[in-house]
N, C-alpha and C positions, 0 to 999 in steps of 0.2 A: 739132362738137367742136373748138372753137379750127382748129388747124392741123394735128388728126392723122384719120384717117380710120379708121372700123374697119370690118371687114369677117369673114364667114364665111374661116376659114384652108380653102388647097387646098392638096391633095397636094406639090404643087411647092414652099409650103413649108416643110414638114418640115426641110430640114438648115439655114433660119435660125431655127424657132421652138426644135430641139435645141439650137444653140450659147445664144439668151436661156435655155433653161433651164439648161446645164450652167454659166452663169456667172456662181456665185455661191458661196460658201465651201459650202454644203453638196450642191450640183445639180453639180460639179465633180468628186463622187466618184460620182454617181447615174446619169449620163447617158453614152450612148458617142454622141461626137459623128464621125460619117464623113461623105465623102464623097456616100455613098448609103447613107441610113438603114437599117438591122437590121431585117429582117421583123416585129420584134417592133411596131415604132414604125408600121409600117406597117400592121401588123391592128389596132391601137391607132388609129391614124388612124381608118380604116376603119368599126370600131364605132360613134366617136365622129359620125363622118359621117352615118350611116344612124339614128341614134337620133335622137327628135324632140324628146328632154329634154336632149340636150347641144348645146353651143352654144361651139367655141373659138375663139375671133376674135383675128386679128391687128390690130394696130393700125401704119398708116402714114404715117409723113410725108417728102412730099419721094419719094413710093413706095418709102422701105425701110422694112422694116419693123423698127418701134424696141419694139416690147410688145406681150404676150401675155394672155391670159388666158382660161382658161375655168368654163362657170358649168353648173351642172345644177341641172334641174327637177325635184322630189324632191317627188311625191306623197304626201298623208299623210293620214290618217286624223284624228290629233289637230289640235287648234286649229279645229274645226269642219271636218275635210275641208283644211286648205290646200296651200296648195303651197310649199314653200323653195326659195331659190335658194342653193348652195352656191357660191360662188367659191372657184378654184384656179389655179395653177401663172401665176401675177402674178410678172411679170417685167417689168422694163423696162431696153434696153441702157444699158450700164455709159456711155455719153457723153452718154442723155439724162435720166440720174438726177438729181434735186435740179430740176428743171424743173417741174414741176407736170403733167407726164404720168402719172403713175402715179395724181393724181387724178381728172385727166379719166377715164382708164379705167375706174376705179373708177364715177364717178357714171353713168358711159353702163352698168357691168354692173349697177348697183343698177336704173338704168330700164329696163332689160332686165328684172329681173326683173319690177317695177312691172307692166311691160307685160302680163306671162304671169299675170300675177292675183296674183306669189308675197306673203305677208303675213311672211314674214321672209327675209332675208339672212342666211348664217352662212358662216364660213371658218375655216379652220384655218391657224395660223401658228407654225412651229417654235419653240421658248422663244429659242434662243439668238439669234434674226435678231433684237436688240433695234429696228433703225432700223425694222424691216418691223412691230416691236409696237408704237409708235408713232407710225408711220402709218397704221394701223389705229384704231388710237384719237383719234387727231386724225381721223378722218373720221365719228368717234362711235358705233365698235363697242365694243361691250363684253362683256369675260371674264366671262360668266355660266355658263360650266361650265369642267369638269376635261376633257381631250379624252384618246382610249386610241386607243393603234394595236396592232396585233402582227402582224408580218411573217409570213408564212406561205411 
């Protein structure tokens, strides 16, 4: 991958993958960035560690690490039994943006999926992160549905 490395993220770390997420106009109100991560991040961690469908890799260059992302393996029944890969929480620091890391991650989580058999790729992306809609679509995804959340 050019000059970044990706790897399985460990525990240790948590308080640089929290500051890539909380720093961005909407992950700034979302995330409580400390010192020593909130139990909460931590069984978060945890789960995601121990499940064989999830997969959040840090990506490194220079060993900091500058981007995140993680993808889940989503079992399904339709599409003849396949499998999806959901990509999420794509982040890349704010001094290596506009570089072309956030594609490489992107193509190495697509063959990640490739790998695990998945026959589609899908992600969700806030409406108003226009650069983030755009980068998405320059990488040849396409708004084939309406998405719903509800907090609970």
């Amino acid at each position: 991958m050019s000059n970044i490395q990706a790897r399985k993220i460990r525990e240790d770390d948590l308080p640089r993958v929290l500051q890539l997420l909380a720093n961005d106009e909407l992950g700034q109100f979302r995330e409580e960035v400390l010192d020593t991560p909130h139990d909460d991040y931590i069984r978060a961690f945890k789960a995601i560690d121990q499940d064989i469908n999830q997969y959040f890799a840090v990506f490194e260059n220079d060993d900091a690490i500058i981007g995140c992302l993680q993808i889940t393996f989503i079992p399904g029944l339709s599409r003849h039994g396949a499998f999806r890969g959901q990509i999420e929480s794509v982040r890349v620091s704010g001094a290596h943006r506009g570089k072309g890391y956030g594609s490489l991650m992107m193509i190495w989580a697509i063959d990640q999926c490739r790998q695990r058999g998945c026959r589609l790729v899908q992600l969700t992306s806030d409406k108003t992160r226009k650069d983030a809609l755009r980068f998405y679509h320059k990488l040849g995804f396409v708004d084939t549905h309406e998405g719903f959340k509800l907090d609970i």
